[in-house]
Every structure is written in structure tokens, then in C-alpha cells.
Phi, psi and omega in degrees: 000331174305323172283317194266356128333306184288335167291315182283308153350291172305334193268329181293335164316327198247023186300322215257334187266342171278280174328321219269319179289344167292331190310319166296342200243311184283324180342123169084345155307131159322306184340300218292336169271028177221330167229210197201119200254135174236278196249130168310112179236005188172167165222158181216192184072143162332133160079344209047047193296302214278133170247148182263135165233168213240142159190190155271140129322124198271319175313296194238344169073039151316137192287144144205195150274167132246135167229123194270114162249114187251146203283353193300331197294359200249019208269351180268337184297137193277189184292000188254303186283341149309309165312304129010288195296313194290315181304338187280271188342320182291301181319292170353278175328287177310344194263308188286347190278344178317323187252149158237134180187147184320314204254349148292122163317129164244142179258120202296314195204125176259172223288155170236169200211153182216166178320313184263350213205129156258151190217141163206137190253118206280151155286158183299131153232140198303316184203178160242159193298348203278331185267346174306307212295356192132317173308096151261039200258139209084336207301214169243155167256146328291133165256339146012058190266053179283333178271037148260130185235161180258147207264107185358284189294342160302313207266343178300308190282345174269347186282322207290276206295341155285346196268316164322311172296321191299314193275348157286300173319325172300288216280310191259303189282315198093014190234149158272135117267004156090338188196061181282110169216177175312303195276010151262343178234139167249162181247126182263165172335330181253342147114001176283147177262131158240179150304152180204159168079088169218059165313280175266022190291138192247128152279168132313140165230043169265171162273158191316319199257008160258139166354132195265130168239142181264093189307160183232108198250150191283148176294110178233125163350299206271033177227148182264200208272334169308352185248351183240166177297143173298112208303345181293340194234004176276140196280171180292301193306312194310344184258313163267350179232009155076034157239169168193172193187167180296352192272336162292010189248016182256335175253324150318303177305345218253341164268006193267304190282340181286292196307317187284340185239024154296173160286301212266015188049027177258149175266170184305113171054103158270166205236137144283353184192182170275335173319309191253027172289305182310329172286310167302323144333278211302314222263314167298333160340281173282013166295117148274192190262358189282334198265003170248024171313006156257347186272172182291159177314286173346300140278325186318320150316317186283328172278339141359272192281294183313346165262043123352136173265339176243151189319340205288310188304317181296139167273149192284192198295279178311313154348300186302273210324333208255015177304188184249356167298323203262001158266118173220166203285348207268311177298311165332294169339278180286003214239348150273326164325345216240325207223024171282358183272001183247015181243159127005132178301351174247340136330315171282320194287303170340266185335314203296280207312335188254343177296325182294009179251357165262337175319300198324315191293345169239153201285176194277340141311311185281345202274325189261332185291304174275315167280009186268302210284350167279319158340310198290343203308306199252031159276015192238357153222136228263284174002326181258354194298280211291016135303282158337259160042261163309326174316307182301328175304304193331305172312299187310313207284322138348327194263154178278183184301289146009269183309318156336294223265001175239028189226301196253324194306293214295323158315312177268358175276333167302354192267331209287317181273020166247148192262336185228146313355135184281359191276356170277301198290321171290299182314328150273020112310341163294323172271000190299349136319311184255012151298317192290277175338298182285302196263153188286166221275339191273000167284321174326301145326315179311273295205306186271333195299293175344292206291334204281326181297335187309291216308306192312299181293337211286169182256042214241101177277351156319293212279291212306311197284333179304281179316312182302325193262333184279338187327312201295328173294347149254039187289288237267052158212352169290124164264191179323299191303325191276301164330311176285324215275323211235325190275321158273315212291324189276343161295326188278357169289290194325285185311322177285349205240343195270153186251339152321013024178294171312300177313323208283305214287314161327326200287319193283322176295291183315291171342323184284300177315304222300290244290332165295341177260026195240158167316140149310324156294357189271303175313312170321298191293324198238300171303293221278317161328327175339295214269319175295357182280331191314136186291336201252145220227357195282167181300322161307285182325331186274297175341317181277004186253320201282302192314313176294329177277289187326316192265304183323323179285316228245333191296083235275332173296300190277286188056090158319147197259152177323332181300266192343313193272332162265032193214020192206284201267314170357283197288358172279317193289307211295311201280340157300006174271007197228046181257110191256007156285016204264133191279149185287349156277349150285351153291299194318302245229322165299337180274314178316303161292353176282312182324308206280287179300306167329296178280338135343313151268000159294326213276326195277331166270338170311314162290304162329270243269314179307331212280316184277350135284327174309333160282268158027293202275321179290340182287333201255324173314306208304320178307301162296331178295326183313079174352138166246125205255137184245165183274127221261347185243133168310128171300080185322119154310163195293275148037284191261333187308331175302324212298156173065358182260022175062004171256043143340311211262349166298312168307135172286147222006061186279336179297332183267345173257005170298003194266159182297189187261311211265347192234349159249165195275183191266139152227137209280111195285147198231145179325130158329288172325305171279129170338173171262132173270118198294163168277119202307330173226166189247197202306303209292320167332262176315313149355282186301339165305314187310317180303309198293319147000282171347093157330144180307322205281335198245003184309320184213149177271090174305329180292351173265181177240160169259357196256150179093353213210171172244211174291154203220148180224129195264020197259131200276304131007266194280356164288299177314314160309314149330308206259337176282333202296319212261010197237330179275324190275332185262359180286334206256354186074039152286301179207148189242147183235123177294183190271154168282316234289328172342134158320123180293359177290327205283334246238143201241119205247328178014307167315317206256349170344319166275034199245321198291136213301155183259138159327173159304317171281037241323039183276016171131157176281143167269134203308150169300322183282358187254355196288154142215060161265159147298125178302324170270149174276117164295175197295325180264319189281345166307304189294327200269337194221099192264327182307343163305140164216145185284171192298156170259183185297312188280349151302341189271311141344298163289335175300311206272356175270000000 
């Protein structure tokens, strides 16, 4: 399989180079507007004229061939013999486009002829046996296939299906072809061998109910050899007795099976001429079976008798087919792959259900060129997948990468998405190993991650415990989003709603595999809250809940944090530890983890609380230590900082605090209990006491006026008095008295109104606020006018009452 991995390389290498050379060659062909050309992959035909190119349909991107005759190859040739040439080739074509049969090349698009090129389009094909065999001309550089070799049951099975072909042409059409040789049977895409080339192919020219005769045309020199059948593969008559039959393309095959199973991949004495055709007669006369130790025992009689010189002797087409060489179980095999598509769905599931134990029996090359592509027919009924199926794994599990992702992958991914049969889903959760391994990580994300979310919702609990266990095996290709988003919410749906006793405990394992591959918030946010919801006490389940708090607590990645475990998981543990289904090593190891945590959360807070008085105590130290800084100059009270700056008269109430201490009086904090006692006189009362006190010389200041303003008593003495009178009712809450200092325009003199003096005109008295004599007589007017007299005490009296 390595070679032929290696062949396809080399040839996909000269893809480019290949184009640039169709571009030169198809210009103006019909082919090319139906199809599409890429890489050079073989040649075939007399001579190996036809180069094979690998392409498409343009329509449908159907696979095909395309095979190219390009005419520039005539160029050595004269003009008779170019025509000769062209015309055989054309016959060919037409003759192949005609027959249709398993063993026969089928042709796609028939031929077209352009200025430059013949073109006709193929189902795909890989080679021709002439170039496995060595023949490389037309080929792609480098093209070399000689270390491809082929594998016994390829040549059992390619001997088998020419000999299938031969006995239809024989037997149904009535046609010789004349010229089986290598470079006439091709290999398809799929490893079947066909017939090609009838080129020189003979009709019957009898009517249906007579004996069939075959016109015969003679081997001639002078023609050239691209016009005639290959003389190394040419039967003896055709040559010394001017005949032929079907028993000569019956001595081709039989030099065809000589050459493939030589060492040197050669037929028996190759000819250089027509001259030593006749020695090689003789000489095959006298052929024994000693001179044939490479072909197999098995065959080894038969070819024998088909390179026989004389026809009679050779066994027909059926004859071959039915030897005891083609029965093998390998064969069996394939030769049912090739005609199961004509049989009954119960027919195939026999077969099917039995093929993987015969796949062992074939090599791994036929296994993917051929059972894979008959496999593929019946994969498009889901009734038949899960027969199929394990076959195809099989297959797989051989293949390199490469071949997987261009062979097998593409097959199997529409399977991935069916649900019914449910027996499609266990066979790839049974494999899911070697799913893992092979595909690639972003199909995997398409295509397995999907079916496994399938399995998780389907109602199977076989597929659900199936899903539980491979899961754990894609943690390290899950990100976040698919884990948070697609993956947990359905195990944990799962664990709670299934009645399964095996699937709840599956759902806790796979969580545990997980829990190393998840975030630490995930686990926090999503697991661990989780496991208390589960509804079921039985003692597995509680195990499985136990694993997970275990590897979360233990997990150097994750670690429950104390909170979490004493306010969360704790008050969950504890009371399952008095569950009495419980075996006394699953008490030991439940208690044991409570234990575990319990002092976890002692130690850690134990320290917490140590961290934090030890701060407490270093705070109370650093407070007491704390130096105290004093001011080297006495700090000046508010008072004296003020004091000597002339703003005295600014301050309020600054007068009351000029009084000594000593002078003013005391008072006496007084009983809850006793009443407040009014006050024994009232303002005018006390005044008048003040007054009468007073010396005569200081009772009134003849030197102030009076007008605007109100009596002013000049005695420093009765200021004083005064202002204690008025400082004791309001420290006692009797009564409060304002400053005098207020305009007398403000002030409602009414009372004293009948006191006040009459104009000169006698119109009546004038208001006090209106005067402007001084109410008392100064000094001068006194000297001027002595009949004037100042008030006495009981007018000032009756003033003042």
C-alpha cells in the first residue's frame, strides 16, 4: 500500500504540469465541455498511445478518466500510416463504446476527435497492467512503477474477471479480441481489472443460428506495430496457419498469467520480430510444467495447457474460470462484493455479518481499492449500515492517516448522524478509539463530538453508559463553551432524570474523569452545587459523589475552598454518613473524608484568625509606641491670642465677661422638684430701687441729650448693676432682656405719651420720637430761663411707672 501511496504522490506532483500540457492538447475538443482534466496518471493502447488523465464531470463532479490521443505522437510516421493508425484507434473506441459488461471498461462520453487530439471519457481509472508491469511510456516523470508489486489474489482475481470477460465476448457478442495483453487490460480506481482495446477485435460474420466465423486478417511487417496485436501475446496460428478462435485470445490469457506470475514480469521468449515467432512455437511444443516453478501449483497445469500450440487443446473461458486455482475464500469474497448488489436485504446482511472475519484473509491494498468501494454501494440504506459497518472499521484500523481521511472518513461521516438503527451508535462508541486516533481533531468537533451529545439525550441506556465512558477521552480537545454549554448541563440532566441505577453512577464517574480537564469556577459553579440535588441515597451513588468531592478537594489545580466546604459540602456529608446501606469500608472512607475536610477547615481558619489577631496586637503595640509630639512654644488660647488688638467691642457679649467672677452672683442649682419662683419685682420695680440709691449729683447727666435715644444713666456702678440684674433673669430663664443699644425711632414710647411736653403753639403734645429738644434742659437753658424746673422724683416716677 506504501507503493501505491507513492505512486499517487508522484503523480499528483506533476498536476500542474499536466494542466499547462492539456491546455496545449484539448483546446477545441467536445470532451472538454463536459468535462475537466488535472493530473497525468497512466497510459494504455497499442503502443501505449493513450494517455490517461484523471478528471471530472463538470455537471455532476462525478469522477472519471479521461483518455487522450494526441496526434503531434504521429509525427514520425508517413501519411498512410498516420491515417492507418488513426483509423484503428477510432475503430477501438467505437467497438468499446458498444459493449457494456462488469469486465469491460465503461465509457462515459464517446469519442471525439479535435484538429489535434482524440478524446474519450472513462469511468476512473488507476493504471494499466502494462505500466504496474513496468511499461512506462506516455507515462508522468517520474513514473517508474516497478517496485509496485502485486499481490497473489490481485493476479488470482484479475486472471478470474478476464477470463469472466473473454466468456462474454465469446459466448454473448460473438467478438475475438485478438489482443489481450498488458497494455489492453486496465485497472480501475477500485482495483477491478478491465478489458480495453479492440482495436483488432474480429465480429462474427455467420447469422445467429450458424456455426460463428471470424474474419481474419494476417500479421503484416510492413504495417506498423501500433496497427497490429502484440506479437509477444499473439496465439502460434495466427501466425503459421493464418487462423484464429476464441481459443486464441484463450493463449493470450494463458501468456498473460505466465508473465504476471515470472520474476521478471515477462512472457514467455519476447519476440523482436516476426522471425522468432516460429522458434517460440517449437519451443512452447515441448513446454513442461518443470519450467514453470513460479507460477502457482494450482495453476501451473492450466497455463500449461493454454500455451498449448494446438487451439483444441486449450480450455475455453468457462472451462478456466471454474479450476480449482480461483477457489479461495479470498476470492469467494470478492466475487461476492461484486454481485451483492443483485441480491435481497437478507442476503446482503448474511454475507455482510460474515464478512469481517474473511477482510483478515486480504491484503489491505485490495481491502481499501476494492471492499471499501463495493461497501460503499449500501451504505445509503440505514437497515444495512449496521452490517456494514464494523466491516469498514476494520479496514480502517490498518489505514494510515492519509488513507482514513481520503477513503474511509468521508464514508462514514453521514453515518454518524443517524440515530436508527440504534445499533449504528453502539458500533461507533465500540470503536471510538480508533475514531479518536484517525480523524481529524476538527472533524471530530463536526462530526463525533454531535453524535456522542446524540447518544447522551437518545433513550437507550446501553448508548448513555456507552457515551459515559468514552467521553472522558475527549476532555482534552473540549473548550470551555462546549463543557459549560453542551456537555455538562446533558450529564447532569441525565444523572438526575434517568431511573438507572448503572447510567446515575456512570454520570459521577465520567464527572471525576472530567474534573481534571474543567476550569476551577466551573467546578465550583456547576459540580459541586450539583451532587446534592442528585435524588438517590443508594451507597454507589453516594460513593460517586464522595469521589468527586474528593478529587475536587485534593486536586492541586481545582482545591474546594473552606467556605464552600463548610457551608456547602459539609452540611451534605454529614448526614449520609448515618445511611445504613452503607458497607463499613464506605462508612470508613465517607467519614474519613468529612474528617479530612473538617480539619481543613479547622487549620485554615485556625491561621486565618491567628493572622488576624496578630495584626489586632501589632496595631495596639505600634498605637501605644507611637511617640507624642508637643510644641516647644505653649499653645496661646483663643482669648489671649485675641486680647490687646482693639477687638473687644467686636466680640459678643464681651462686656459680660469683663465682670470679675467674685462679683457676680452665685446661683444656686435648684430642685428638680421645686417650682422656679417668679420674680419678686418686676422691671420698673427694680430700676427704680437703683435709682433712688443713686446720689442727686449723678441721677441725670445734664451733659448727654436725649433726643433719638433713650435714658442713659451715667453712673458706672448702676451699668453694672444693671447688666448683673439682666445676666441673673436670664442665666435663671425668667426672662431675657436685649441691649438697649436699638434706635429710638424703633422703640413704641405711647405710654409715656401724657408725660410729654406741649408745644409753644398749643397745638397739642408732641410724640416722643418726634422731639427735638432735649427732654430734659441742659444747663444753659436752666441759666436762662430759672422758672424752668427739672423733673422731680415723682414725675420721673409716674414717668417710669
Amino acid at each position: 500500500m506504501d507503493v501505491f501511496n507513492k505512486v499517487i504522490n508522484q503523480v499528483s506532483s506533476s498536476v500542474h504540469s499536466t494542466v499547462s500540457q492539456l491546455s496545449g492538447v484539448l483546446p477545441g475538443n467536445p470532451v472538454t465541455r463536459e468535462f475537466e482534466s488535472s493530473a497525468h496518471i497512466a497510459s494504455a493502447g497499442p503502443g501505449l498511445l493513450w494517455k490517461i488523465y484523471k478528471g471530472n464531470k463538470r455537471s455532476t463532479r462525478q469522477e472519471c478518466s479521461i483518455f487522450v490521443f494526441e496526434k503531434r505522437q504521429l509525427d514520425r510516421y508517413n501519411k498512410n500510416d498516420k491515417e492507418l493508425i488513426l483509423e484503428t484507434l477510432r475503430r477501438g473506441v467505437v467497438q468499446l463504446t458498444k459493449i457494456r459488461h462488469p469486465k469491460i471498461l465503461t465509457v462515459q462520453h464517446p469519442l471525439e476527435e479535435s484538429r489535434d487530439s482524440l478524446a474519450f471519457a472513462a469511468e476512473p481509472v488507476f493504471s494499466s497492467l502494462a505500466n504496474v508491469l513496468g511499461q512506462t511510456n506516455n507515462m508522468p516523470q517520474p513514473g517508474n512503477m516497478s517496485d509496485y508489486k502485486l499481490f497473489d489474489i490481485e493476479i488470482k482475481y484479475g486472471l478470474l474477471q478476464i477470463s469472466e470477460g473473454l466468456a462474454f465476448l465469446h459466448n454473448d457478442v460473438k467478438l475475438l479480441h485478438k489482443n489481450i495483453s498488458p497494455e489492453s487490460i486496465v485497472i480501475n480506481a477500485q482495483g477491478a481489472w478491465k478489458i480495453f482495446c479492440f482495436d483488432f477485435c474480429s465480429l462474427n460474420s455467420n447469422p445467429p443460428n450458424l456455426p460463428a466465423s471470424y474474419p481474419f486478417e494476417a500479421y503484416s511487417p510492413t504495417v506498423p506495430s501500433v496497427c497490429q496485436p502484440n506479437l509477444d501475446y499473439l496465439a502460434p496460428e495466427c501466425i503459421i496457419s493464418l487462423k484464429h478462435s476464441p481459443a486464441s485470445d484463450m493463449f493470450s490469457l494463458g501468456m498473460l498469467a505466465y508473465a504476471l506470475n515470472s520474476p521478471d514480469r515477462k512472457c514467455f521468449k519476447p519476440l523482436r520480430d516476426l522471425h522468432q515467432f516460429k522458434s517460440r512455437a517449437q519451443e512452447l511444443s515441448s513446454l513442461t510444467t518443470g519450467r514453470m516453478q513460479f507460477v502457482p501449483d494450482e495453476l501451473r497445469e492450466f497455463v500449461r495447457l493454454l500455451l498449448n500450440v494446438t487451439p483444441d487443446a486449450r480450455p475455453d473461458a468457462h472451462q478456466f474460470i471454474k479450476i480449482p486455482y480461483f477457489d479461495d475464500v479470498g476470492i469467494k469474497t470478492l466475487i461476492y462484493l461484486d454481485s451483492v448488489l443483485q441480491w435481497d436485504n437478507l442476503q446482503k446482511s448474511r454475507f455482510y455479518k460474515g464478512l469481517p472475519e474473511t477482510l483478515a484473509k486480504l491484503p489491505h491494498r485490495v481491502k481499501v481499492q476494492r471492499v471499501v468501494a463495493c461497501l460503499s454501494h449500501d451504505l445509503g440504506q440505514p437497515a444495512m449500515v449496521p452490517f456494514i459497518l464494523p466491516s469498514l472499521l476494520d479496514i480502517a484500523q490498518d489505514c494510515s492517516q492519509q488513507e482514513y481521511r481520503n477513503t474511509i472518513l468521508p464514508l462514514i461521516k453521514p453515518l454518524m448522524t443517524l440515530m436508527e438503527p440504534v445499533q449504528i451508535l453502539l458500533i461507533f462508541l465500540q470503536r471510538m478509539e480508533l475514531l479518536l486516533k484517525l480523524t481529524p481533531s476538527e472533524d471530530i468537533q463536526q462530526h463525533v463530538l454531535p453524535m456522542l451529545y446524540r447518544g447522551l439525550d437518545a433513550d437507550s441506556p446501553q448508548i448513555h453508559e456507552l457515551c459515559l465512558a468514552v467521553l472522558p477521552t475527549f476532555a482534552g480537545m473540549l473548550d470551555h463553551s462546549n463543557v459549560k454549554n453542551s456537555l455538562l448541563p446533558r450529564i447532569k440532566r441525565l444523572c438526575l432524570n434517568t431511573s438507572t441505577l448503572s447510567v446515575r453512577v456512570n454520570c459521577l464517574l465520567c464527572l471525576g474523569r472530567l474534573l481534571e480537564h474543567l476550569d476551577k469556577w466551573l467546578v465550583l459553579d456547576e459540580v459541586v452545587p450539583f451532587l446534592p440535588q442528585i435524588p438517590s441515597r443508594e451507597p454507589a451513588v453516594i460513593m460517586g459523589i464522595l469521589g468527586v468531592y474528593k478529587l475536587a478537594a485534593n486536586h492541586k489545580k481545582l482545591g474546594i475552598t473552606k467556605e464552600i466546604m463548610a457551608s456547602r459540602v459539609l452540611p451534605f456529608l454529614i448526614p449520609l454518613c448515618i445511611e445504613n446501606g452503607l458497607s463499613i469500608a464506605q462508612f470508613d472512607a465517607l467519614t474519613g473524608l468529612v474528617k479530612e475536610m473538617f480539619r481543613t477547615v479547622e487549620a485554615e481558619h485556625r491561621t486565618k484568625l491567628e493572622q488576624l489577631n496578630s495584626v489586632k496586637d501589632e496595631q495596639k503595640v505600634l498605637a501605644g509606641n507611637m511617640p507624642v509630639i508637643r510644641p516647644k512654644v505653649a499653645a496661646v488660647g483663643l482669648d489671649e491670642a485675641f486680647s490687646g488688638l482693639g477687638l473687644d467691642s467686636f466680640v459678643p457679649g464681651n462686656g459680660l465677661r469683663t465682670v470679675e467672677a467674685a462679683d457676680q452672683p452665685k446661683i444656686e442649682p435648684k430642685s428638680i422638684e421645686s417650682p422656679p419662683k417668679p420674680i419678686a419685682k418686676d422691671l420698673s420695680s427694680t430700676l427704680m430701687d437703683d435709682w433712688m440709691s443713686l446720689p442727686s449729683s449723678n441721677k441725670v447727666n445734664n451733659n448727654q441729650t436725649s433726643a433719638g435715644n433713650a435714658l442713659t444713666y451715667s453712673n458706672t456702678n448702676y451699668n453694672r448693676t444693671i447688666n448683673n440684674t439682666f445676666t441673673s433673669s436670664n442665666s435663671s430663664g425668667s426672662y431675657n432682656w436685649k441691649s438697649s443699644n436699638a434706635n429710638t425711632n424703633t422703640q413704641n414710647w405711647g405710654a409715656l405719651d401724657n408725660l410729654l411736653p406741649i408745644n409753644n403753639n398749643n397745638a397739642g403734645k408732641v410724640p416722643m420720637n418726634r422731639l427735638q429738644a432735649p427732654l430734659l434742659p441742659n444747663n444753659s437753658q436752666s441759666n436762662s430761663n430759672n422758672s424752668n424746673k427739672g423733673l422731680s422724683n415723682d414725675d420721673i416716677l409716674d414717668l417710669l411707672s
